[in-house]
DSSP file (Angstrom, degrees, kcal/mol; ACC not computed):
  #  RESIDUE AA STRUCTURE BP1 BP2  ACC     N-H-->O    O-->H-N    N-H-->O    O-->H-N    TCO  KAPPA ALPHA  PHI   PSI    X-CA   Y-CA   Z-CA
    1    1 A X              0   0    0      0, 0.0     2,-0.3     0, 0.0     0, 0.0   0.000 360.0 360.0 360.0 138.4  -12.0  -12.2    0.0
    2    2 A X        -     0   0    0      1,-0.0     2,-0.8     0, 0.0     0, 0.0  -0.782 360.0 -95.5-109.0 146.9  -15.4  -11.4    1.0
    3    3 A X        -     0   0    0     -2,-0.3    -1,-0.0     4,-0.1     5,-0.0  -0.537  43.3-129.8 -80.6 129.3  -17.0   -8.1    1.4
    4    4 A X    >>  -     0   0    0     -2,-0.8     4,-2.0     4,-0.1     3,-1.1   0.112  19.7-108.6 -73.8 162.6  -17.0   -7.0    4.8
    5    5 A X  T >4 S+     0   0    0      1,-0.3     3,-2.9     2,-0.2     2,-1.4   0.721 120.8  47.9 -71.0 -93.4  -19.9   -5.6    7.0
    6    6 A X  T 3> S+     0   0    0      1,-0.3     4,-1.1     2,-0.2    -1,-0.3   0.201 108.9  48.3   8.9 -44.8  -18.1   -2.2    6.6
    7    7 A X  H <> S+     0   0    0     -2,-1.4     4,-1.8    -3,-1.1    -1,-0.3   0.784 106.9  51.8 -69.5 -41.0  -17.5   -2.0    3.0
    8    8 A X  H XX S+     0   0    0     -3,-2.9     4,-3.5    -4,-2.0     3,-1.7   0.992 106.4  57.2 -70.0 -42.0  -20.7   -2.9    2.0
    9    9 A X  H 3> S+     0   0    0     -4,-0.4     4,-2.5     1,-0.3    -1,-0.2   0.797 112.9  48.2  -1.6 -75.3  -21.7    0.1    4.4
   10   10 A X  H 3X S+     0   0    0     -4,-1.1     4,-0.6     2,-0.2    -1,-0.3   0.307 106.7  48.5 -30.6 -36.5  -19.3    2.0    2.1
   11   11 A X  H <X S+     0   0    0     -4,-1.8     4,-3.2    -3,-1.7     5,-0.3   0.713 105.8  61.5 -80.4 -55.8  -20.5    1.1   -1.1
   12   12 A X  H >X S+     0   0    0     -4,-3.5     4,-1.3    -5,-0.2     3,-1.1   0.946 110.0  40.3 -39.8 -79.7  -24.1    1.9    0.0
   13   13 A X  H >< S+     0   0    0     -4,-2.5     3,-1.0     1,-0.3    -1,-0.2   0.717 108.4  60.2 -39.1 -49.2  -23.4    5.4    0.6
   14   14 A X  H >< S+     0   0    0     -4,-0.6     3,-1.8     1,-0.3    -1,-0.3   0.918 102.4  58.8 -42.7 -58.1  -21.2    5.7   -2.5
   15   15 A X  H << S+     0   0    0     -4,-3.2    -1,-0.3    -3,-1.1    -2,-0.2   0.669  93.9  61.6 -63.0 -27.0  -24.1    4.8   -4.2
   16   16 A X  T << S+     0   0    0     -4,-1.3    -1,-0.4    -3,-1.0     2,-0.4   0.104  76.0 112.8 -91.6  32.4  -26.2    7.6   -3.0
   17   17 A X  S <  S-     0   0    0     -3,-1.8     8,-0.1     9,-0.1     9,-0.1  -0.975  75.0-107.2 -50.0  92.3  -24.2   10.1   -4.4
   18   18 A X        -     0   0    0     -2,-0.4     3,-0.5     1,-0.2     6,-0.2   0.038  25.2-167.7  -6.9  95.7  -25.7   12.1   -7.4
   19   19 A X        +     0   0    0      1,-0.2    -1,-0.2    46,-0.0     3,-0.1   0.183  68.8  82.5 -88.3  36.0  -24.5   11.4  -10.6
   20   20 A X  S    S+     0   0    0      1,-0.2     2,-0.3     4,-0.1    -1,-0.2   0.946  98.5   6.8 -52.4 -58.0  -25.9   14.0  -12.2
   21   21 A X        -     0   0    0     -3,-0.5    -1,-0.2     3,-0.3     0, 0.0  -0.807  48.3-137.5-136.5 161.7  -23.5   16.6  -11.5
   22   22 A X  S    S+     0   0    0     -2,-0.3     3,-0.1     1,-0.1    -3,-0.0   0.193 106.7  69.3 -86.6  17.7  -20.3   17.3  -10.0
   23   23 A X  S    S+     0   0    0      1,-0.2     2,-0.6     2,-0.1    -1,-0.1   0.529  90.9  91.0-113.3  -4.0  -21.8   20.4   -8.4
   24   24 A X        +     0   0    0     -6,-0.2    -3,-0.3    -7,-0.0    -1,-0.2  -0.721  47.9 150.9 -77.2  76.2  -23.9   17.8   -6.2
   25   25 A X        -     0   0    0     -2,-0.6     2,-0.3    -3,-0.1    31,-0.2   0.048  28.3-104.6 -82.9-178.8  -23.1   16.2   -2.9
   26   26 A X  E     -A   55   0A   0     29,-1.4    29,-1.1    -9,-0.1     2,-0.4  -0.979   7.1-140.4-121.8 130.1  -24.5   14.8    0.4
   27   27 A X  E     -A   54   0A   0     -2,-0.3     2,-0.6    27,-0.2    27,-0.2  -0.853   6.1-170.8 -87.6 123.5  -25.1   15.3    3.8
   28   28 A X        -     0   0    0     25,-4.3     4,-0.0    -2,-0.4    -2,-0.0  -0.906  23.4-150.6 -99.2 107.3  -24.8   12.8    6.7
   29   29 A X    >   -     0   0    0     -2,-0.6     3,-1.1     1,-0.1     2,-0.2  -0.499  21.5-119.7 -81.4 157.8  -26.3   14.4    9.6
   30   30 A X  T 3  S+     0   0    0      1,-0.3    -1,-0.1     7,-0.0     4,-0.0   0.235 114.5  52.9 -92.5  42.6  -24.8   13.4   12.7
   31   31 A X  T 3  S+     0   0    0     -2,-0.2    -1,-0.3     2,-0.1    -2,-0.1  -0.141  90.7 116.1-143.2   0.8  -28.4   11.8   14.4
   32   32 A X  S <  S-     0   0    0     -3,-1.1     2,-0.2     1,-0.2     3,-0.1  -0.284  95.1 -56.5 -87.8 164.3  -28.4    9.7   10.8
   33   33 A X    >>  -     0   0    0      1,-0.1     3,-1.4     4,-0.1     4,-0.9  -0.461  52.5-127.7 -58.3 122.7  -28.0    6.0   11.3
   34   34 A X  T 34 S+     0   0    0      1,-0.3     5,-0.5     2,-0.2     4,-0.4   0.930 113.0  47.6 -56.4 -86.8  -24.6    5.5   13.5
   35   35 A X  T 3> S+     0   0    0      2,-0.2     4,-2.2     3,-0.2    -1,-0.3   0.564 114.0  45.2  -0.9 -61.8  -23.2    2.6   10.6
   36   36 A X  H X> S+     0   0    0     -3,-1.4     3,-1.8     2,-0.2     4,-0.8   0.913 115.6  51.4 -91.9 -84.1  -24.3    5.4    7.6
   37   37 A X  H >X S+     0   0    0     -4,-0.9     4,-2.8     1,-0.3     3,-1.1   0.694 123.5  34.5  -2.1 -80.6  -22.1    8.4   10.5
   38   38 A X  H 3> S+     0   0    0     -4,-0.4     4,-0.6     1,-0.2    -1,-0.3   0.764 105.0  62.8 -41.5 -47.8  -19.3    5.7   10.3
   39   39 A X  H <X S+     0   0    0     -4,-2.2     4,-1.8    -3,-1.8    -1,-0.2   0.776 109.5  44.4 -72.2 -49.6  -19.5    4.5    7.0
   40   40 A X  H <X S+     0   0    0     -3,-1.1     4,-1.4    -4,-0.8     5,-0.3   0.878 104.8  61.4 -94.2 -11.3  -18.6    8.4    5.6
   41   41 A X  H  X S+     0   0    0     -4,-2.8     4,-1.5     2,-0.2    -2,-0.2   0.826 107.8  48.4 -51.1 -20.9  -15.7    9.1    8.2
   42   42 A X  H  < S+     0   0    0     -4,-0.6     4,-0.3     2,-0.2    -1,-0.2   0.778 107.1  50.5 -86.8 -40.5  -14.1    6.2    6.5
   43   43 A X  H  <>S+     0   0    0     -4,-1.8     5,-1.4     2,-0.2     6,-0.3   0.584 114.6  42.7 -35.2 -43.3  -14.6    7.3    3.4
   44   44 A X  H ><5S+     0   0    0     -4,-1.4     3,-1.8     3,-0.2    -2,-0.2   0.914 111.1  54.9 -47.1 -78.2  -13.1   10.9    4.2
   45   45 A X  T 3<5S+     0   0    0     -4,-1.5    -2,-0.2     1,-0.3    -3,-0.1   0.640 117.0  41.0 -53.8 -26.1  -10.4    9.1    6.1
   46   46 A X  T 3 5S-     0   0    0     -4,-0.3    -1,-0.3     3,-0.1    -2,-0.2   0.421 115.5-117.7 -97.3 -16.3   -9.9    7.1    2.3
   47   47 A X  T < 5S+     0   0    0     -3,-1.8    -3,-0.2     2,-0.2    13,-0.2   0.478  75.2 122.2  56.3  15.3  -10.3    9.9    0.5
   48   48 A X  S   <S+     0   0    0     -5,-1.4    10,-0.5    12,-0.1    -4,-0.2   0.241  73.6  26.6-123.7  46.3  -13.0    9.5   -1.4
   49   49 A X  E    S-B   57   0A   0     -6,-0.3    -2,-0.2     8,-0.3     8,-0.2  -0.835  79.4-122.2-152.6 168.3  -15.0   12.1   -0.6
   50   50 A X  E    S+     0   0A   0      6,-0.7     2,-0.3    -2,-0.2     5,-0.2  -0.003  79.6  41.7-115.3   6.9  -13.9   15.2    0.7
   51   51 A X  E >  S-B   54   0A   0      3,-0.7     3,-1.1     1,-0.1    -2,-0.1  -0.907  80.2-107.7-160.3 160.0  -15.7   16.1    4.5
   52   52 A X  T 3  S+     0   0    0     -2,-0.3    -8,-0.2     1,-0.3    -9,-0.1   0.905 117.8  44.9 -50.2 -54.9  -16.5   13.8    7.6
   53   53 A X  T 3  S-     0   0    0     -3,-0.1   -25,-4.3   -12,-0.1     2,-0.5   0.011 122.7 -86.9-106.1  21.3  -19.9   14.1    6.5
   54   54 A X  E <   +AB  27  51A   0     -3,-1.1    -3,-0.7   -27,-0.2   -27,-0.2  -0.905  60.4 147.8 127.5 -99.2  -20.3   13.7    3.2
   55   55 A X  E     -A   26   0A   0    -29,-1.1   -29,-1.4    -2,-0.5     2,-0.2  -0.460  65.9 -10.4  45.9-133.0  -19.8   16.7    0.8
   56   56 A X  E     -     0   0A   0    -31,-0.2    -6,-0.7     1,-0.1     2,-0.2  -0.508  58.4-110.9 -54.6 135.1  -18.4   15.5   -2.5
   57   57 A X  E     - B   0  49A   0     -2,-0.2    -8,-0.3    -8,-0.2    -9,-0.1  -0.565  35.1-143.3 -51.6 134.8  -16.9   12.7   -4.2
   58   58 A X     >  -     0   0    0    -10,-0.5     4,-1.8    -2,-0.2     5,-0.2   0.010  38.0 -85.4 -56.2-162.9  -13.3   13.2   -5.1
   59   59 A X  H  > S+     0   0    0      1,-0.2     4,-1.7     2,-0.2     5,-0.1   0.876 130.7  44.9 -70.8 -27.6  -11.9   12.0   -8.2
   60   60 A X  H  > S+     0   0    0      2,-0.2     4,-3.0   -13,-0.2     5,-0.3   0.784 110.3  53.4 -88.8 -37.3  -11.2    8.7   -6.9
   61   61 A X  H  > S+     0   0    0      1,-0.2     4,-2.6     2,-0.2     5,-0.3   0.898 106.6  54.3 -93.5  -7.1  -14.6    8.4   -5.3
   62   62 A X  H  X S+     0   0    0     -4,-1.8     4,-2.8     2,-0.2    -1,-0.2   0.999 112.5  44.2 -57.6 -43.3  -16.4    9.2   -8.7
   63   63 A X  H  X S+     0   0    0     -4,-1.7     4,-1.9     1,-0.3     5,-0.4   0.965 111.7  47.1 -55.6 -46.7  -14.5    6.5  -10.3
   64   64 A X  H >X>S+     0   0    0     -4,-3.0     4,-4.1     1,-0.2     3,-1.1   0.961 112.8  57.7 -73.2 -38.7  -15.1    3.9   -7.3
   65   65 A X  H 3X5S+     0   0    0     -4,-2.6     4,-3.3    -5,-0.3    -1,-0.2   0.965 107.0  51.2 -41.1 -64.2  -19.1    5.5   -7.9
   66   66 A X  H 3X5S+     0   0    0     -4,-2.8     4,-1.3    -5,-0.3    -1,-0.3   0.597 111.1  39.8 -68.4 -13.9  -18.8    4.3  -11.5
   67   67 A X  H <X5S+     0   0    0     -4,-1.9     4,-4.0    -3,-1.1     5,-0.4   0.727 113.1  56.5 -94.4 -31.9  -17.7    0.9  -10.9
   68   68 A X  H  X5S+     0   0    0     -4,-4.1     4,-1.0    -5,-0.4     5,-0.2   0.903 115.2  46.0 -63.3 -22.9  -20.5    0.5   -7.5
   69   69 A X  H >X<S+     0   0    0     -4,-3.3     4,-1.8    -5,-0.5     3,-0.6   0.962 112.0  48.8 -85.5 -56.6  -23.0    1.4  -10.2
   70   70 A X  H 3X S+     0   0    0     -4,-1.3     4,-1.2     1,-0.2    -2,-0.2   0.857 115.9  39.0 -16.9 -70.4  -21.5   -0.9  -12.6
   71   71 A X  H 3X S+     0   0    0     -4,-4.0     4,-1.8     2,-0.2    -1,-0.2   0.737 113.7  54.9 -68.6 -23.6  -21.4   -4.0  -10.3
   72   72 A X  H XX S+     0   0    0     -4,-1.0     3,-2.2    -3,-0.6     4,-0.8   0.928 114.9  47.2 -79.8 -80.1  -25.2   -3.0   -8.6
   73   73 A X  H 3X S+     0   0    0     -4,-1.8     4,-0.7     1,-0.4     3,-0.5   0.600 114.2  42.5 -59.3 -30.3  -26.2   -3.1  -12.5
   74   74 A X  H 3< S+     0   0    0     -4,-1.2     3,-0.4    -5,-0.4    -1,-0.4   0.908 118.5  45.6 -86.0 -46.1  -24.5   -6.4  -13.3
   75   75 A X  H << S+     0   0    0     -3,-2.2    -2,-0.2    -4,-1.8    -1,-0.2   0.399 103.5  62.0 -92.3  -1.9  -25.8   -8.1   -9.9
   76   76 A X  H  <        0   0    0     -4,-0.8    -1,-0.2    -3,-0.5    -2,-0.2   0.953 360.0 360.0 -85.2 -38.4  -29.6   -6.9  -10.2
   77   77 A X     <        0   0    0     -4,-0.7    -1,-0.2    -3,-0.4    -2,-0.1   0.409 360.0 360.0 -48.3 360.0  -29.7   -8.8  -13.4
């Protein structure tokens, strides 16, 4: 199974999520690029992160964070 235009969508964004802190989030404004609009409703809708428009990871999407940073580090090489 390949990843789909939608996921990768999904993955981008994950991937711009501070991991600094948990006291950090993101905003998607809704005049942002329609794809990156879509991309966190689906995400929300998944649950992992916690508003339409961004606002926090949950637990689940920190984890899924920590493996999209995993695999980007393993695939830059």
């Amino acid at each position: 199974m390949q990843f789909s235009q939608h996921m990768c969508e999904e993955l981008d964004l994950i991937l711009k999520f501070p991991m600094d802190s948990m006291m950090q989030g993101l905003k998607v404004h809704q005049d942002a690029e329609p794809a990156l609009v879509e991309a966190a409703k689906r995400l929300f809708e998944k649950g992992i992160i916690d508003q339409k428009d961004g606002g926090y990871l949950t637990d689940l999407g920190l984890e899924l964070a920590e493996h999209a940073q995993t695999l980007q580090s393993a695939l830059k090489s």
